[in-house]
C-alpha positions in Angstrom: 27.6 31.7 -19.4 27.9 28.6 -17.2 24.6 27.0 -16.1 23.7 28.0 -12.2 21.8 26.0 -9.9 18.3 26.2 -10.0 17.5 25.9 -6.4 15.2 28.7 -4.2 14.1 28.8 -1.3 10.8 27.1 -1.8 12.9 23.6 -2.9 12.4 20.7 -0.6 16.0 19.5 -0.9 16.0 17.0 1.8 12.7 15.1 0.5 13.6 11.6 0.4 13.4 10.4 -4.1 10.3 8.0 -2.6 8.6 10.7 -0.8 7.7 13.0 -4.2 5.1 10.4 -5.4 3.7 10.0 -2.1 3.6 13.5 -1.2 2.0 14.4 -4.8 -1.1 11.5 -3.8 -1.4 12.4 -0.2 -4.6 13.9 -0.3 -6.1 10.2 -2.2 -3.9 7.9 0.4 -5.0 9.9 3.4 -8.4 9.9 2.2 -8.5 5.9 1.4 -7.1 5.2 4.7 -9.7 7.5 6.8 -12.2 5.8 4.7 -10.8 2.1 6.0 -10.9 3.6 9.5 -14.5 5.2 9.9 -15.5 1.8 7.8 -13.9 -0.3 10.4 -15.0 1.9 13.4 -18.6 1.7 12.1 -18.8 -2.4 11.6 -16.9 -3.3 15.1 -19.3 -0.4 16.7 -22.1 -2.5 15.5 -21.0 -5.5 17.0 -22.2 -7.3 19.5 -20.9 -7.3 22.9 -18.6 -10.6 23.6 -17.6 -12.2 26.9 -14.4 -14.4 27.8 -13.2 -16.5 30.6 -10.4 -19.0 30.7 -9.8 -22.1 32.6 -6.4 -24.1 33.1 -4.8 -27.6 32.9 -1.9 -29.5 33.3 -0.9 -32.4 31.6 0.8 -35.2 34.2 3.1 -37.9 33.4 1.9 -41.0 32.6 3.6 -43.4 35.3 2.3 -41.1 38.5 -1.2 -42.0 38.7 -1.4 -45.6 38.9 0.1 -46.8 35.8 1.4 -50.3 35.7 4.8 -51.7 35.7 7.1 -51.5 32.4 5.4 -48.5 31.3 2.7 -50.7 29.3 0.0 -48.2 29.5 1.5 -45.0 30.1 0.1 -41.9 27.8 2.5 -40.5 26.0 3.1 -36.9 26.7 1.3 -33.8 24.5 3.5 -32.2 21.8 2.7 -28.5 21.1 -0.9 -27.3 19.4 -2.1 -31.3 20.5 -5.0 -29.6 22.6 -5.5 -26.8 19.4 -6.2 -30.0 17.2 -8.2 -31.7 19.3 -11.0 -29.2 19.0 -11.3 -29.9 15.6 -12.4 -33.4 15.5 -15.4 -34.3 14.8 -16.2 -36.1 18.2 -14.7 -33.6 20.6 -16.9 -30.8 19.5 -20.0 -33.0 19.2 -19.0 -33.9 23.0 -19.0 -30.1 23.6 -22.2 -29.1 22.5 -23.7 -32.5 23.8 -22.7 -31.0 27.4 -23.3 -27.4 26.6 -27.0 -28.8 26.5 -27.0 -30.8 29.3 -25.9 -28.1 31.2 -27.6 -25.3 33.6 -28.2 -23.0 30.5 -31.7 -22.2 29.8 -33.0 -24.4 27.1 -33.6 -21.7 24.6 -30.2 -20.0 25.4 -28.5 -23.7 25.5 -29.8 -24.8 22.3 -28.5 -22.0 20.9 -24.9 -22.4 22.0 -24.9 -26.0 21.1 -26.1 -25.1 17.5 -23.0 -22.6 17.5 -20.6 -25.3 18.2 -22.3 -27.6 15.7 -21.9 -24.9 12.9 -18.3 -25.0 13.9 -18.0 -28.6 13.7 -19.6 -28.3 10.1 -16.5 -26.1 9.2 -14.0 -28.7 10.4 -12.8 -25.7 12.5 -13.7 -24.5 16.2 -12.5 -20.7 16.6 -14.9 -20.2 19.8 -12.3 -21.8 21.5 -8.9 -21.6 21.8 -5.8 -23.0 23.8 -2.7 -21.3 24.7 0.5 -21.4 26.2 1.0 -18.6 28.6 4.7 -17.7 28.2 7.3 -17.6 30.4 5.3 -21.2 32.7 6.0 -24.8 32.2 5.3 -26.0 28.8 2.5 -28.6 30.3 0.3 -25.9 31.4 -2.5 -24.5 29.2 -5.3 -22.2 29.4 -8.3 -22.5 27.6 -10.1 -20.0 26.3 -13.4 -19.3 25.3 -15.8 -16.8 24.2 -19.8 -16.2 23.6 -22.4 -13.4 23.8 -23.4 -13.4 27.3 -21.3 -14.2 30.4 -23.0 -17.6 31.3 -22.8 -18.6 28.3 -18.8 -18.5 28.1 -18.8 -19.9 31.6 -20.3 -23.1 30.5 -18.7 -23.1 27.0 -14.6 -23.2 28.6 -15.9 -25.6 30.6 -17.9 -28.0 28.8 -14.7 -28.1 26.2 -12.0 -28.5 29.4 -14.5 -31.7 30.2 -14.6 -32.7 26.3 -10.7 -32.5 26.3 -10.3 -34.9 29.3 -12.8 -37.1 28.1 -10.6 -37.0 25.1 -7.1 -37.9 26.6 -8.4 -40.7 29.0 -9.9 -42.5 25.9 -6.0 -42.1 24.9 -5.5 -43.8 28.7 -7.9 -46.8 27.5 -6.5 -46.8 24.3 -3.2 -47.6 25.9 -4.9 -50.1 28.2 -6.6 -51.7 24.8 -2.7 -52.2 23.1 -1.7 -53.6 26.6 -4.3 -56.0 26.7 -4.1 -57.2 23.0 -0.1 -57.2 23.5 -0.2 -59.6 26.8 -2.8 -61.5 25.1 -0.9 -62.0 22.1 2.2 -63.3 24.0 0.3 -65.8 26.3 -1.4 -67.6 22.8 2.3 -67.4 21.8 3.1 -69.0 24.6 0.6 -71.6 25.0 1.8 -72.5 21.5 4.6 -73.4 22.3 4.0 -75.3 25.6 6.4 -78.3 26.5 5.8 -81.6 25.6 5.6 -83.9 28.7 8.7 -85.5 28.5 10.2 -81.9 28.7 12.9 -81.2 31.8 11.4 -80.0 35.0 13.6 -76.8 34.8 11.6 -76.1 31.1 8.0 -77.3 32.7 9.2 -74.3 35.5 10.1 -71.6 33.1 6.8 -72.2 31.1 4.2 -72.3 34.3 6.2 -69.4 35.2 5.7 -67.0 32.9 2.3 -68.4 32.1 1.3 -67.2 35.7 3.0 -63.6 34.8 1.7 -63.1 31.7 -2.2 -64.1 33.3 -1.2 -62.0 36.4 -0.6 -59.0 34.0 -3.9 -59.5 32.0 -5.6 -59.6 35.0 -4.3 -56.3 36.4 -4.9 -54.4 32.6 -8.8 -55.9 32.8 -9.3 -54.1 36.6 -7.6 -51.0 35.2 -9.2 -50.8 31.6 -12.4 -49.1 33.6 -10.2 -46.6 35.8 -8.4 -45.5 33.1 -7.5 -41.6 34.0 -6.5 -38.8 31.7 -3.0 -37.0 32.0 -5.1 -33.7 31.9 -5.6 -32.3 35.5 -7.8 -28.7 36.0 -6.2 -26.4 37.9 -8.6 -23.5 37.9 -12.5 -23.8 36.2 -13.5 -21.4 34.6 -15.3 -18.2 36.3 -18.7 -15.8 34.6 -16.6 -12.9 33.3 -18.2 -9.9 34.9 -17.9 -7.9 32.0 -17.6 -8.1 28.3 -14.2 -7.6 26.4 -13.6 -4.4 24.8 -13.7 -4.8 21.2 -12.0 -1.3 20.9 -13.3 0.0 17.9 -11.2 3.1 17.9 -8.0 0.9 18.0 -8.9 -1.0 15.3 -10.3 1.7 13.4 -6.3 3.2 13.7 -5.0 -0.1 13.0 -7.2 -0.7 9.8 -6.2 2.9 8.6 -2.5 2.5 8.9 -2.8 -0.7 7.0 -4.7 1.2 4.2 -1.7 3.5 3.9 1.1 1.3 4.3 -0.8 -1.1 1.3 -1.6 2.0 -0.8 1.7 3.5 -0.5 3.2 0.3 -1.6 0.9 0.3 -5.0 1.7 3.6 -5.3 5.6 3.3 -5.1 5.1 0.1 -7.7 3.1 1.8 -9.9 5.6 5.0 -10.0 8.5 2.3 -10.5 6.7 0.7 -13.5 5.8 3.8 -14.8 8.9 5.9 -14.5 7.4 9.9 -13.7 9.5 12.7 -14.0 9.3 14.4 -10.3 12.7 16.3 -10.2 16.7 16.9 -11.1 17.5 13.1 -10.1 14.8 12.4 -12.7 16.2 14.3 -15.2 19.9 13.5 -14.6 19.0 9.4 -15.8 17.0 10.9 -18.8 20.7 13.4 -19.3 18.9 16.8 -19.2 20.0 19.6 -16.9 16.8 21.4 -15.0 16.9 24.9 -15.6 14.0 26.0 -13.2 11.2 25.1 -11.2 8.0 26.9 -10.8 6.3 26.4 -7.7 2.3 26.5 -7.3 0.5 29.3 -6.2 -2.1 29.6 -4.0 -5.8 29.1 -4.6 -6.8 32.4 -6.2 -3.9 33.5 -7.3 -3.6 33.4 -10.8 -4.6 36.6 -11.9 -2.1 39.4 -13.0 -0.6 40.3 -9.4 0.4 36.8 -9.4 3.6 37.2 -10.7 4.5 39.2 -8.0 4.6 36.3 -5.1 7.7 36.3 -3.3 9.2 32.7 -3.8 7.4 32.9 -7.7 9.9 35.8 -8.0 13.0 33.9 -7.2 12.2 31.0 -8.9 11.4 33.1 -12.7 15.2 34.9 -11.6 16.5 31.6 -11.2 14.7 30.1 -14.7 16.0 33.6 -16.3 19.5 33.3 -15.2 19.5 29.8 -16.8 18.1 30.3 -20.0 19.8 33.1 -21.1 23.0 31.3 -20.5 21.4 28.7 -23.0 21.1 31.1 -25.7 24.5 31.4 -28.0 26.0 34.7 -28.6 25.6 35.1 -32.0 23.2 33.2 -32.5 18.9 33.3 -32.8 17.6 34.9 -29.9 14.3 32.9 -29.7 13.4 30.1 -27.6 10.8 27.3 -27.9 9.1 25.8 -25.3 6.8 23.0 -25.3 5.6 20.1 -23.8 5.6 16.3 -24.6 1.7 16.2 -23.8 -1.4 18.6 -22.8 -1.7 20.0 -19.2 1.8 21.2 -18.3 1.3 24.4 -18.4 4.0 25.7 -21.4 1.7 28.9 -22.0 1.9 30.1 -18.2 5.9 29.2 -18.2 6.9 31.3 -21.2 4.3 34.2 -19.7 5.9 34.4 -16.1 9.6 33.8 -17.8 8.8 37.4 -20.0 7.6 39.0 -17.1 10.7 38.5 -15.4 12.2 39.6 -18.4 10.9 42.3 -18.7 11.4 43.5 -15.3 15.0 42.7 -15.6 15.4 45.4 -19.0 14.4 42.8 -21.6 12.4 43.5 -24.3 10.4 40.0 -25.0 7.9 39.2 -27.9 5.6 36.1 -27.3 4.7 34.1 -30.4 1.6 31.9 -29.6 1.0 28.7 -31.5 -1.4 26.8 -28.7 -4.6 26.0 -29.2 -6.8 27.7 -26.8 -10.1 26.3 -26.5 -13.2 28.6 -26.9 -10.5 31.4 -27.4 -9.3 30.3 -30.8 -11.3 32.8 -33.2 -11.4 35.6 -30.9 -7.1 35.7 -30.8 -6.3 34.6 -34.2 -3.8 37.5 -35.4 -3.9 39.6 -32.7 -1.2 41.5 -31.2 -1.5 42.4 -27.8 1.0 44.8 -25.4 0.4 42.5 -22.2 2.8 44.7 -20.0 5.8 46.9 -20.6 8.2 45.7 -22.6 6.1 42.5 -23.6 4.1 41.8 -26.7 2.2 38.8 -27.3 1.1 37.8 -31.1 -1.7 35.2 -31.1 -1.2 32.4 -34.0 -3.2 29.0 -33.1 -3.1 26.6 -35.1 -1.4 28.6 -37.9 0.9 26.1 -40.0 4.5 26.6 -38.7 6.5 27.6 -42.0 3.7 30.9 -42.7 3.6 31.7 -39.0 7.6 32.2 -39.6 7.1 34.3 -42.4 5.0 36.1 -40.3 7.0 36.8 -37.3 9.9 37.5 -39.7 13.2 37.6 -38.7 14.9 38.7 -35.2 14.6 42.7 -35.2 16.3 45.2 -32.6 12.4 46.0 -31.3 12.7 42.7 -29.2 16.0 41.3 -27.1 14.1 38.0 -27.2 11.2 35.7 -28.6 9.5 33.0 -26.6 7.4 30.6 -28.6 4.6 28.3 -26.8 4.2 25.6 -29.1 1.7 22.8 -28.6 2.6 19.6 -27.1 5.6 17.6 -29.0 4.2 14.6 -29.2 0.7 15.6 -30.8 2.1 17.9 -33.7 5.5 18.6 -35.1 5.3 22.7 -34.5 8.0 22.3 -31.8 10.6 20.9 -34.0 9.5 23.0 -36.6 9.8 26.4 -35.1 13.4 25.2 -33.5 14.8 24.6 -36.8 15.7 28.3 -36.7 15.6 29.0 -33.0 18.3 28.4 -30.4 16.6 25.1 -29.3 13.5 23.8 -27.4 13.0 24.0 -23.4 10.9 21.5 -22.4 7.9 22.2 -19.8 7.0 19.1 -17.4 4.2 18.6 -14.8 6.6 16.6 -12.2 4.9 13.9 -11.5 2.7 13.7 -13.9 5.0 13.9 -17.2 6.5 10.3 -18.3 9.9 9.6 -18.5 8.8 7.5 -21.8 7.2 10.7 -22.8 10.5 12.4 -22.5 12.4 10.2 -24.3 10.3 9.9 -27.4 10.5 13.9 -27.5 14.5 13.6 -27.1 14.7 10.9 -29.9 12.4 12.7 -32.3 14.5 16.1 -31.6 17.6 14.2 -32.2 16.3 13.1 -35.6 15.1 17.1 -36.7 18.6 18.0 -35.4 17.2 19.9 -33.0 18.7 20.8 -29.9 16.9 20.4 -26.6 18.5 23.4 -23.9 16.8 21.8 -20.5 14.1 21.2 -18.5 10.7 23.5 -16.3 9.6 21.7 -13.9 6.3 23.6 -13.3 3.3 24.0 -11.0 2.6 27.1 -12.1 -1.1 27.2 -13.7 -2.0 31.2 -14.5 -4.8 32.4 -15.8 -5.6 31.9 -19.6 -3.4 35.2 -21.2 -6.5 36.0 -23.2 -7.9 36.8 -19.4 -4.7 38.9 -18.4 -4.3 40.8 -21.4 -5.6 44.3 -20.9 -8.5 45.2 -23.1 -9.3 43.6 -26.7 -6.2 41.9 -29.0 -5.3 44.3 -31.9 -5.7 43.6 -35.6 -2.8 41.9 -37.4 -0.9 44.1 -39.2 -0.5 43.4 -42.4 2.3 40.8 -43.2 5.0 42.8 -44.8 4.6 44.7 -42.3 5.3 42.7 -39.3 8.2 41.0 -41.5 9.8 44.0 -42.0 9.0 46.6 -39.7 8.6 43.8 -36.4 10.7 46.9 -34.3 7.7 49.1 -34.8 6.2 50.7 -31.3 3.0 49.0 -29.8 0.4 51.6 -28.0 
């Protein structure tokens, strides 16, 4: 029989591969990232208010306000972020909070302006202001912003930092008068140096006196100007008192610092998965080469007593898992079935109990052969035969060793068209391959996205070495009730062993 598809209607076929891992932690990333945001929107609530104002400058060529001939003293002009870096030397902002106290502020509230600013010179850095250029405007136009806990206050903090700034850039004017000076000077001791000797042509005695008189001339003209030096910084608007304070919107950032939260834990998430390589669904299974013969989907909270069997999209997927494995099973061969998982807490019990029910309901007679450990159930099952619905038996061996347990269950008799065996996990005790050495081959059970592809392989490599085949893959959600809890009423004695060897077709009442 060909192997059919295993899709119902309960399959999310157009889930993007990266969307299973985040879709199976959605309830921890959306709980991380409203975490981030009522953090966020509980400090920046508790904040205090802030006020800001702006005032703007241009900076003015060199040569148009009384600079001198040959360009000798013109300023150079500002590259980008020049008025950025100003406000973090040492002088400027010592000039800032020398004026912040010398200005109209009340002492107290002066004082402590100026003690902000110093902490900020401290820190080689000065946040509380800034300067920008406002896009789409001439690139010699700034606007300088600033901002403090009351409205005065960042009133007289723009401009006592506009004032600091042109303070700062007409000491570059005098510092260009300064070169000129010690240039001119420099050429006239030059000069004098090499003055004539007396017997020197008239036409030499000329050039000399001539350029003697220029050079003084100049000096002259750079000692009147040294004084009235101006900066290349012009205001164009002071700053105003900001009638109200800005809105720290802490709703916005709250939203802002959530999104982060789940785009930087969705990323560790999608690493994580990468590195450690989960099993989520048939593209999984296709690298690891092993065909998926069902999935089982979750039930609801509540469900998983006895009427769960009968929810609707449970009902397709069991027809869809039974369609599949019988086509597994060889026609002359064993008819029993092993199913298993690599590691605890897949759920191999509930899978072979949903798969006999289905069954069973399709005219199959189905005896389940228990070999899981139950905790707290253990003593209370050991041996017991139980009639779990019609036209299923369950025989309870825990823990039994493998090679008696087979003696026990004897070989395949007409009272049963099939036997499922739960065996405990692969990777913990060799039952599995054990119990497969007769039987058509092992199904394995995985929790998608919680079984590990390095899981899987190990189990393939150590059925491949017990020559035992591995049929396919249950991808299952399913979690019932322990069988102990469905079974109706207490678990038979054993039968005596001969007796289930040989007479396994008997009738159960």
């Amino acid at each position: 029989m060909p192997y059919l598809p295993t899709q119902s209607p309960n399959d999310d076929v157009d889930v993007p591969r990266l969307a299973l891992p985040l879709r199976r932690h959605a309830l921890p990333l959306l709980s991380a990232a409203l975490l981030a945001g009522v953090l966020t929107y509980a400090a920046t609530a508790r904040q205090a208010r802030q006020y800001e104002t702006m005032s703007s400058v241009v900076s003015v060529s060199g040569n148009a306000e009384g600079a001198l001939e040959e360009g000798l003293i013109a300023a150079p002009p500002l590259p980008p972020g020049t008025l950025q870096q100003a406000l973090r030397d040492g002088e400027v902002v010592g000039d800032i909070a020398r004026r912040v106290l010398a200005s109209d502020l009340p002492p107290a509230q002066a004082r402590a302006l100026a003690q902000d600013v110093e902490r900020q010179r401290r820190g080689n850095t000065f946040s509380l202001v800034r300067v920008t250029t406002p896009e789409g405007t001439r690139s010699d136009l700034y606007e300088v912003w600033g901002r403090a806990g009351d409205a005065a206050s960042a009133q007289v903090l723009v401009n006592a930092s506009v004032d600091a700034l042109l303070a700062w850039d007409q000491e570059r004017a005098r510092e260009r008068v300064a070169l000129a000076r010690a240039s001119l000077q420099k050429q006239l001791a030059e000069l004098n140096r090499n003055e004539p000797p007396p017997s020197a042509s008239d036409l030499r005695w000329d050039t000399y006196q001539s350029t003697q008189a220029r050079l003084y001339q100049a000096l002259n003209r750079v000692s009147l100007l040294e004084n009235a030096a101006v900066s290349t910084l012009q205001v164009v608007a002071r700053a105003p008192e900001p009638s109200a304070p800005v809105a720290t919107s802490p709703l916005s950032r709250a939203g802002l610092a959530a999104l982060l939260t789940l785009f930087g834990a969705s990323a560790v998430i999608l690493l994580l998965e990468a590195w450690r390589r989960r099993v989520y669904d048939a593209h999984s299974l296709r690298d690891l080469g092993l065909p998926l013969l069902g999935q089982l989907p979750r039930l609801a909270a509540g469900r998983g007593g006895p009427g769960a069997l009968q929810d609707g999209p449970l009902q397709d997927s069991l027809g869809f898992l039974r369609v599949n494995v019988l086509s597994q099973l060889p026609a002359d061969g064993p008819r029993r079935l092993v199913f298993a998982s690599p590691q605890d807490g897949a759920g191999s019990g509930s899978v072979v109990t949903a798969l006999a029910a289905s069954l069973a309901a399709a005219g199959q007679r189905v005896l389940i052969v228990d070999t899981q450990l139950h905790s707290g159930t253990g003593t209370i099952l050991a041996g017991g035969m139980q009639r779990l619905a019609e036209g299923v038996d369950r025989l309870v061996l825990p823990g039994t060793d493998p090679l008696q347990a087979r003696t026990l269950v004897g070989n395949p008799s007409p009272a049963y068209d099939l036997t499922l065996i739960a065996a405990p996990p692969l990777l913990r005790r060799s039952d599995a391959l054990l119990w497969a050495s007769d039987a058509a081959g092992i199904v394995l059970v995985l929790d998608p996205g919680t079984s590990r592809a390095g899981e899987v392989e190990r189990v393939l490599q150590s059925a491949e070495l017990a020559r035992v085949r591995v049929l396919g893959v249950v991808l299952n959600e399913l979690r019932l009730e322990d069988e102990a809890q469905q079974a109706a009423g207490s678990p038979q004695p054993l039968p005596d062993r001969n007796l289930l060897a040989g007479e396994a077709d008997r009738t159960l009442t």
